[in-house]
C-alpha positions as CSV (number, residue, x, y, z in Angstrom):
1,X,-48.3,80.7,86.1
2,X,-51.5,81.8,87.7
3,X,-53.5,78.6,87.7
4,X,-53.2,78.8,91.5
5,X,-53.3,82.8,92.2
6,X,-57.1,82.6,93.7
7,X,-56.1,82.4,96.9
8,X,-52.7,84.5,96.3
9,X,-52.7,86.1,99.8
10,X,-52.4,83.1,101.3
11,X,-48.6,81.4,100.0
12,X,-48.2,78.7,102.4
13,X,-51.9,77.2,102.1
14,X,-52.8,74.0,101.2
15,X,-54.1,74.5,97.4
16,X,-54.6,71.2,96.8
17,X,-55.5,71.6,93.1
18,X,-56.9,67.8,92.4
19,X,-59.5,68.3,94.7
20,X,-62.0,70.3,92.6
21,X,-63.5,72.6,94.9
22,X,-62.4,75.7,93.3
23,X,-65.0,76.9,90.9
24,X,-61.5,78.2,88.5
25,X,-61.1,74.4,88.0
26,X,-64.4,72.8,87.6
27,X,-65.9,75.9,85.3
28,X,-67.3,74.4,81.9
29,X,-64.1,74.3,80.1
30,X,-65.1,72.4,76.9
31,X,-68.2,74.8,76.1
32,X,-65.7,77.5,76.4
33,X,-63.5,76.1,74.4
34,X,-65.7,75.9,71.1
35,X,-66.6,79.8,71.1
36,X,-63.0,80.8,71.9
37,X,-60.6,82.0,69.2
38,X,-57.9,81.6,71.7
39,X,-58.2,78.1,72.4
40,X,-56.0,75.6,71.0
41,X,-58.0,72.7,69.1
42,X,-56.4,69.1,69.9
43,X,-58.3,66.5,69.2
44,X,-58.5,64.2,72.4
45,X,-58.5,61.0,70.8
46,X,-56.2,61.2,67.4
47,X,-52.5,60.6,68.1
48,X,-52.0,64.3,67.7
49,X,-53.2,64.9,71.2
50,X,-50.4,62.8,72.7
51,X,-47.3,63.9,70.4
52,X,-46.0,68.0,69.7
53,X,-48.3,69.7,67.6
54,X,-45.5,71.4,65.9
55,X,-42.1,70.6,65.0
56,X,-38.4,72.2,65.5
57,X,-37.7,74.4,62.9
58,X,-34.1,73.8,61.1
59,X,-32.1,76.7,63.2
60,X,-33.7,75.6,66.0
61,X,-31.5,75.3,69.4
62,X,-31.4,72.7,72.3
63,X,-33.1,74.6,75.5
64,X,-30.3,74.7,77.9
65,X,-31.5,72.6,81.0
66,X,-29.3,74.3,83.3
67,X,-31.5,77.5,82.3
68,X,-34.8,76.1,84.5
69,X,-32.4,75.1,87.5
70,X,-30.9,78.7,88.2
71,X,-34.7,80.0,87.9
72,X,-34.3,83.1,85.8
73,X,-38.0,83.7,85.8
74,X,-37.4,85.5,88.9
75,X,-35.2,88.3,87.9
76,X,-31.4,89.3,87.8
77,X,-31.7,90.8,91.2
78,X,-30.9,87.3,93.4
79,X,-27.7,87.9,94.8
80,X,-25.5,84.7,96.0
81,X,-25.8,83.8,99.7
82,X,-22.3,82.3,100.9
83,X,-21.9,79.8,104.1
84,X,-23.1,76.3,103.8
85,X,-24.9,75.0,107.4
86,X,-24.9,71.1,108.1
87,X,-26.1,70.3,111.9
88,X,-24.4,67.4,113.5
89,X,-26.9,64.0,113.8
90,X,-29.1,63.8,116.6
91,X,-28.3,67.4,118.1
92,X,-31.1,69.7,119.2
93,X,-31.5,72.8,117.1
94,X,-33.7,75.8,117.8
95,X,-34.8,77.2,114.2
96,X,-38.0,78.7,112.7
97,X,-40.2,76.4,111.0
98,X,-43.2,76.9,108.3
99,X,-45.6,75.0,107.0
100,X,-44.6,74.2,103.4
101,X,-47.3,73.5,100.5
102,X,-45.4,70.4,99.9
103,X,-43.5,67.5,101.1
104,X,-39.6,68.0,100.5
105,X,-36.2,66.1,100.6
106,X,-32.8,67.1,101.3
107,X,-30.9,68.1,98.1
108,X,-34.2,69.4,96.7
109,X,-33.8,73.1,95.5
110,X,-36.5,75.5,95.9
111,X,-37.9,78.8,95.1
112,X,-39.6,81.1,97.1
113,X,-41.7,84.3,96.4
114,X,-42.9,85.7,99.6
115,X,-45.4,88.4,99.9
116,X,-46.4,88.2,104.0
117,X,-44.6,90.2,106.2
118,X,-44.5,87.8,109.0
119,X,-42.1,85.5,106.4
120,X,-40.3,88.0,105.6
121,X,-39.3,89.1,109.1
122,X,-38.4,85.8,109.4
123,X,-36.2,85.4,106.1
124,X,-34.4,88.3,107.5
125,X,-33.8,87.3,110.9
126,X,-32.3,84.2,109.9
127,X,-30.3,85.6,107.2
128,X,-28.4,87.1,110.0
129,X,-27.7,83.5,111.6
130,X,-26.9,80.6,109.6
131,X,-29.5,81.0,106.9
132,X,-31.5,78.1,107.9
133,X,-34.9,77.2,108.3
134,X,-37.4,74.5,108.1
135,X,-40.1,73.1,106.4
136,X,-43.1,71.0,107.2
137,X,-45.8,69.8,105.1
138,X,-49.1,72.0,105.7
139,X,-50.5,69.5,108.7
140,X,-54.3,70.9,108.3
141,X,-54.6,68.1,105.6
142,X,-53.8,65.2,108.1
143,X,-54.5,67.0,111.2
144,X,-51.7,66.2,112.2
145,X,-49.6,66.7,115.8
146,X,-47.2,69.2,115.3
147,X,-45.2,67.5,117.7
148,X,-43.3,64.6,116.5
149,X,-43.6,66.1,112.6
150,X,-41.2,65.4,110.7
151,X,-39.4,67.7,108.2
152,X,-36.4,69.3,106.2
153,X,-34.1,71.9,106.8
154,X,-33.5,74.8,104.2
155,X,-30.5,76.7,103.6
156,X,-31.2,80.0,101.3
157,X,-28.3,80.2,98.3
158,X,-29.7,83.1,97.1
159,X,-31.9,85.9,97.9
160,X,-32.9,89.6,96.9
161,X,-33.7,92.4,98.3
162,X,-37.0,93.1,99.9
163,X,-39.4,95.2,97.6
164,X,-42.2,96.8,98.0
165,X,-43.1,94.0,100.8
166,X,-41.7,91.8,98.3
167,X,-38.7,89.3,98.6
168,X,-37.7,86.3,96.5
169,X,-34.9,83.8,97.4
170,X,-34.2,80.3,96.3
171,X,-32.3,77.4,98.2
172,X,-31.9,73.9,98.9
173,X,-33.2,71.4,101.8
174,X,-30.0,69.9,103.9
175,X,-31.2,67.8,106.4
176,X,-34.3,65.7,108.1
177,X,-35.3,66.7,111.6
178,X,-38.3,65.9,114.0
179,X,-40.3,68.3,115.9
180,X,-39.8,67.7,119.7
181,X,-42.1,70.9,120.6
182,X,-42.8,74.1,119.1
183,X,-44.8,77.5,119.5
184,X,-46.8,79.8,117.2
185,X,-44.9,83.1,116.9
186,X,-47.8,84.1,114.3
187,X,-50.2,82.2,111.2
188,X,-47.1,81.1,109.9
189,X,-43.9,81.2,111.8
190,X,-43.4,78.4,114.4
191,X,-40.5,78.7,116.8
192,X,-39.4,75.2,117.2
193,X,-37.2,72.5,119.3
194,X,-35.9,69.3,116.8
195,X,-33.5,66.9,116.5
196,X,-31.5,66.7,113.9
197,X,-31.9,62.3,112.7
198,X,-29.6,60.4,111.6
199,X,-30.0,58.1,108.5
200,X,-29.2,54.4,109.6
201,X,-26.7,52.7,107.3
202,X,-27.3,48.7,106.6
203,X,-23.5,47.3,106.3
204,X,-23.6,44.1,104.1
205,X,-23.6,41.1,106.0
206,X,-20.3,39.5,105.0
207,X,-18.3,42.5,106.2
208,X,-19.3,41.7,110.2
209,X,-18.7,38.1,109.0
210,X,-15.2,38.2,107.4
211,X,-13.5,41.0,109.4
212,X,-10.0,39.1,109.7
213,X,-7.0,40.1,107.5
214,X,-7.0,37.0,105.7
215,X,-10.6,37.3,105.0
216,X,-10.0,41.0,103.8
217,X,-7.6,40.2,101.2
218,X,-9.8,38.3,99.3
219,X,-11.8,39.4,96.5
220,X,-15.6,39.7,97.1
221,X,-16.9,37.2,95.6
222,X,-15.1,34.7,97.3
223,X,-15.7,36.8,100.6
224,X,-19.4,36.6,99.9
225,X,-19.2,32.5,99.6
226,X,-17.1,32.4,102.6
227,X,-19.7,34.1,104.3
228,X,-22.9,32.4,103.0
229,X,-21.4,29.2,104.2
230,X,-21.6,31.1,107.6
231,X,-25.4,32.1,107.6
232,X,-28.9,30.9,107.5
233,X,-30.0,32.3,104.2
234,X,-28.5,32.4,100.9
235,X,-26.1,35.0,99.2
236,X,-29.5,36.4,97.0
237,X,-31.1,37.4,100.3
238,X,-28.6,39.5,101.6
239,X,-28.3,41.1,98.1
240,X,-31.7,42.6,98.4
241,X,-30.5,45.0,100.6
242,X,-27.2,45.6,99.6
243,X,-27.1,49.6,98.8
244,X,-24.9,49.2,95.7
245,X,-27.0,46.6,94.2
246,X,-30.1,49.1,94.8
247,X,-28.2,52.0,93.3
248,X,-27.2,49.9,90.2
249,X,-30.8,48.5,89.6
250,X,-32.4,51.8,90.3
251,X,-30.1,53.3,87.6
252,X,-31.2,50.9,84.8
253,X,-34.8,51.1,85.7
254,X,-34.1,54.9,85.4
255,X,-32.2,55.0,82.1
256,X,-34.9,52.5,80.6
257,X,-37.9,54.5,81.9
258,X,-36.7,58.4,81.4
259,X,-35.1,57.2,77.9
260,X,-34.3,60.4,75.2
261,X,-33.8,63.1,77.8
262,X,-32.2,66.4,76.1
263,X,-28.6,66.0,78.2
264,X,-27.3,63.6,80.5
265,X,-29.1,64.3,84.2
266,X,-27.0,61.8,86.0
267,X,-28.7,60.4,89.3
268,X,-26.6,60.2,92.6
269,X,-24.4,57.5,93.1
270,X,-24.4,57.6,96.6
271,X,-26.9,55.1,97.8
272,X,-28.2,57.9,100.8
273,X,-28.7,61.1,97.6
274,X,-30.1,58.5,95.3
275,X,-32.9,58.1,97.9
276,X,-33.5,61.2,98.1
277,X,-33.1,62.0,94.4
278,X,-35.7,59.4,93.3
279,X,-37.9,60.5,95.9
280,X,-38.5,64.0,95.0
281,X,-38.4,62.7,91.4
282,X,-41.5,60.4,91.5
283,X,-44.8,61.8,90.4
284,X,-45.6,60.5,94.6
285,X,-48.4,61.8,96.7
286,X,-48.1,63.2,99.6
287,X,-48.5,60.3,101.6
288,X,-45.7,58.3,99.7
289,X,-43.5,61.4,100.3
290,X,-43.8,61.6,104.1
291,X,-43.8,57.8,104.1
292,X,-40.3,58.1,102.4
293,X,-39.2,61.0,104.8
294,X,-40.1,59.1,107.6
295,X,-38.0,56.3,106.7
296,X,-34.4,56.4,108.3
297,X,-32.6,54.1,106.2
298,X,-31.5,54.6,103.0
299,X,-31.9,50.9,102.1
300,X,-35.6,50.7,103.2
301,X,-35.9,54.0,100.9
302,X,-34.3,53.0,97.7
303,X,-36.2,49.2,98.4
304,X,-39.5,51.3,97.9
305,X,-38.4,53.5,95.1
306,X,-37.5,50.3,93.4
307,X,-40.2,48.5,93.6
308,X,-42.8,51.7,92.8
309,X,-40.7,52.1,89.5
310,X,-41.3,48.7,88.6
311,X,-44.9,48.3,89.4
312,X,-46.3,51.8,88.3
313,X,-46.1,53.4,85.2
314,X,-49.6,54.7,84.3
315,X,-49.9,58.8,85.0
316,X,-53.2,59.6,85.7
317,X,-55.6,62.3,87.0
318,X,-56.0,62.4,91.0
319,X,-59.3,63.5,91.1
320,X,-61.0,61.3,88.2
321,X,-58.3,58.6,87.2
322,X,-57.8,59.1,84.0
323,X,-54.4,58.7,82.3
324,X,-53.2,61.6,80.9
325,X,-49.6,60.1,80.6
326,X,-46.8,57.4,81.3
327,X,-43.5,57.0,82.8
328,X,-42.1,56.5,79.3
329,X,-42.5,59.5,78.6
330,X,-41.2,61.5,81.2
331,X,-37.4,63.4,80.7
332,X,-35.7,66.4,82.1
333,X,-35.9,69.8,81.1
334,X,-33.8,70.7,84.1
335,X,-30.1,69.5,85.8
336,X,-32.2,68.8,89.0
337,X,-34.2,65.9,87.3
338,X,-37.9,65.5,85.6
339,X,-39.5,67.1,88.2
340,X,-38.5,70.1,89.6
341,X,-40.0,72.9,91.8
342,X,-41.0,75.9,90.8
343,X,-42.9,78.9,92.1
344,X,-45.4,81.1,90.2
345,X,-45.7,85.0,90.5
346,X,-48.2,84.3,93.3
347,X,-46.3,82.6,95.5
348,X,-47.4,78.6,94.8
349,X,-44.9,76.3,94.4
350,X,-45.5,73.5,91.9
351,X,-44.0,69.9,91.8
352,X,-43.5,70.2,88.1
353,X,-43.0,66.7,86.0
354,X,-42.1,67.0,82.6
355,X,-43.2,64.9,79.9
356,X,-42.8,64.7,76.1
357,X,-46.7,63.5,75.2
358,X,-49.7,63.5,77.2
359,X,-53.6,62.5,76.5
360,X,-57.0,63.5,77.7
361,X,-56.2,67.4,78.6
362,X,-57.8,70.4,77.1
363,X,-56.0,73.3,76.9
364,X,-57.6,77.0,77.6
365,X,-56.7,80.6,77.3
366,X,-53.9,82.3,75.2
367,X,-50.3,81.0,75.4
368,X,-48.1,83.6,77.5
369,X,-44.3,84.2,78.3
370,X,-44.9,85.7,81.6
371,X,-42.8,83.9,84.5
372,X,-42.1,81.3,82.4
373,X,-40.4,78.6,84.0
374,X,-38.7,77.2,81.1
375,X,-37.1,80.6,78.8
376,X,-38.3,80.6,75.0
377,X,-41.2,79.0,75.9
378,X,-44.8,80.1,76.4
379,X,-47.5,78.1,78.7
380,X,-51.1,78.1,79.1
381,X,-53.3,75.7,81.6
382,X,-54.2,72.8,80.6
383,X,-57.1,70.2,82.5
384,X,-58.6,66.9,82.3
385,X,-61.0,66.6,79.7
386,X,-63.2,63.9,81.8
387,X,-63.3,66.1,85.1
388,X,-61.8,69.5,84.0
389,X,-59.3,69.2,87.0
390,X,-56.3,71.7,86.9
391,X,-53.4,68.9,85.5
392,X,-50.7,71.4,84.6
393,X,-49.9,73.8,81.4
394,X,-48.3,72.6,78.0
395,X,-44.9,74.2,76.8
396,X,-44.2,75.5,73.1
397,X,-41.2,77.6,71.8
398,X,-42.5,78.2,67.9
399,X,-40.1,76.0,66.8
400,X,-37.0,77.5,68.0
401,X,-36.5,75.3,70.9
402,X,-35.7,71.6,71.1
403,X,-38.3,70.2,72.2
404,X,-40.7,72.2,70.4
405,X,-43.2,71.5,72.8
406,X,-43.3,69.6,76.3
407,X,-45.9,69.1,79.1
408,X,-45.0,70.3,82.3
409,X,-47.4,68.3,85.0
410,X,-48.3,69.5,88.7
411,X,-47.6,67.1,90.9
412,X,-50.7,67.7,92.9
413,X,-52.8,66.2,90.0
414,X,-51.3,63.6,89.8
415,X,-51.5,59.8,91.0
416,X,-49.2,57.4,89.5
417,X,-50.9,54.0,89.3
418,X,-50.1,49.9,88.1
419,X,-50.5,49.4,84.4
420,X,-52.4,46.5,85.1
421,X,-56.2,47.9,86.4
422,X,-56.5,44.4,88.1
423,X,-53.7,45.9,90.7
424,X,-55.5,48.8,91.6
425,X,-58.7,47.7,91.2
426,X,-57.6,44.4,94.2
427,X,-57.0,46.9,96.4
428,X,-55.1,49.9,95.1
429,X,-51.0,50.5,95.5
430,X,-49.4,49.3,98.5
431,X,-48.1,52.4,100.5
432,X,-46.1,50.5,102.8
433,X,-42.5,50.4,102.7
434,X,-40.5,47.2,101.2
435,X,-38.7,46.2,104.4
């Protein structure tokens, strides 16, 4: 994937594809199109642009979605990292941070392929220790305080050897923490000072209420009414922040939305994961992910999430605003979920959403195996045809794969917006949480 490789020395930079200023991006991409043999030729307004050109063959296989999880693209030469580090809530910890490309969640997995020697000093130093370090979203964009940032820890699960100045590892994000002070130990290691924060649980009201053994024995239904008599508001109230309710409506919304996905990618059922699950699921941008990271209470979190989900389902281009897709169409092509992280051969780590059909994008250059992030399949780049914005690169197996052919979406491209215009147009999407 080497949509991003123009600034390759640089890993942990901002490379903010949807803003067009990289000439790779905005070149003339539909006049090179019509002299190139290589080009694929989908029309942009016949129902052929938004379905699989091509179709499974009769010996074709169902991809394996627990291929794209264990990231094979990056070689047999990962070796398992043992331990598993979890710091106690609201301790002070003293670990080395970077500054990510992206926002992340805990129970997100990510890849890493690191080239700079200052990182990998620092990979190596803490694979001595507990194997932990953290992440914060690249603050130039915000110019933002390092102090008081908030971020993720990450815990390396596997790793290999360094290279030729070269080192890959993949892991997963354990907890939230918030920087109480920190110093530069060079361009891209920070030595830093956080807390570890707690997430604040909301227990339903009627427990508090009907906390006596006679109370307990009943069923809770008739503990609820006992306990509504007790209260200012009615039972319906409370139930808007009752976790379980959440997790159960956030389910169906799911299964209705991400309908005819390859094999079953069950969500969390713990209220706390499920918050975390959706988040790093959603097609968000950044500032709906640190919004959500921010937020200490699951509740608050899945309260959001729910009402996002149920208020925007148009996919469109960040920098021009053209759909190029819908929630009904995304699945999974991985056991993490529909969007997944994954890291090209240069280091940049994409928020990848799948999708079955898109609209509006123009594909350019020849399809290619290399570092492919989903094996059997090749990918070339594909970008908006109003604005000729990177949006993400199509998928096809030649019809030996199920699905034939898929669109995998960077998440930096992306802005997911009301179906109705007359909600964006009043105002645009609410940011602020559902409280």
């Amino acid at each position: 994937m080497d949509a991003d490789s123009e600034d390759a020395d640089e890993i942990f930079h901002d490379g903010d594809d949807s803003s067009g200023d990289d000439d790779e991006y905005h070149s003339p991409v539909e006049n090179e199109l019509e002299d190139s043999e290589d080009a694929w030729d989908v029309p942009q307004d016949s129902e052929e642009a938004r379905s699989s050109p091509e179709e499974a063959s009769e010996n074709a296989q169902m991809f394996d979605i627990n291929r794209a999880g264990r990231h094979e693209y990056l070689g047999k030469d990962l070796d398992e990292v043992s331990g598993f580090t979890f710091y106690e809530e609201n301790s002070i910890q003293k670990i080395p941070v970077i500054e990510h490309q992206t926002v992340s969640f805990p129970g997100q997995k990510i890849p890493f392929n690191i080239f700079q020697q200052s990182l990998i000093s620092m990979v190596l130093s803490v694979m001595e220790g507990d194997k932990t370090f953290g992440l914060v979203l690249n603050l130039n964009r915000y110019n933002q305080n390092i102090k008081s940032c908030v971020g993720v820890t990450f815990q390396i699960m596997n790793s290999s050897a360094v290279i030729e100045g070269h080192c890959q590892l993949t892991g997963m994000c354990r907890q939230r923490f918030r920087i109480i002070e920190a110093t530069k130990n060079n361009e891209l290691v920070m030595s830093a000072t956080v807390r570890i924060l707690p997430e604040k649980l909301i227990v339903p009201f009627y427990t508090s209420i009907t906390s006596n053994a006679k109370d307990s024995s009943r069923t809770d239904r008739k503990r609820k009414l006992n306990a509504s008599i007790r209260t200012p508001w009615p039972t319906f109230v409370y139930e808007q922040y009752n976790e379980q309710i959440l997790v159960s409506r956030i389910h169906a919304l799911l299964k209705d939305l991400c309908r005819g996905q390859l094999s079953p990618t069950q969500p969390p059922t713990d209220p706390l994961m499920l918050s975390y699950w959706v988040a790093h699921n959603l097609p968000l941008v950044d500032q709906q992910r640190t919004l959500l990271l921010k937020l200490d209470c699951p509740t608050q979190r899945l309260r959001w999430e729910l009402h996002f989900m149920a208020k925007c389902s148009r996919i469109c281009c960040s920098t021009c605003g053209q759909q190029v897709s819908n929630t009904s169409s995304v699945f999974s092509m991985s056991t993490d979920g529909p969007q997944g992280a994954y890291v090209n051969p240069d280091g940049f780590v994409h928020d990848t959403l799948t999708v079955r059909h898109a609209n509006n994008l123009v594909p350019q250059g020849t399809p290619s195996a290399r570092f492919s992030w989903f094996p059997g399949y090749k990918w070339v780049c594909v970008f908006c045809h109003s604005c000729y914005a990177h949006i993400g690169w199509r998928f096809e197996s030649g019809g030996k794969l199920v699905p034939a052919a898929f669109w995998g979406l960077t998440r930096k491209a992306l802005v997911t917006m009301p179906e109705e215009k007359s909600d964006s147009e009043a105002g645009g999407f609410d940011l602020r949480p559902i409280i």
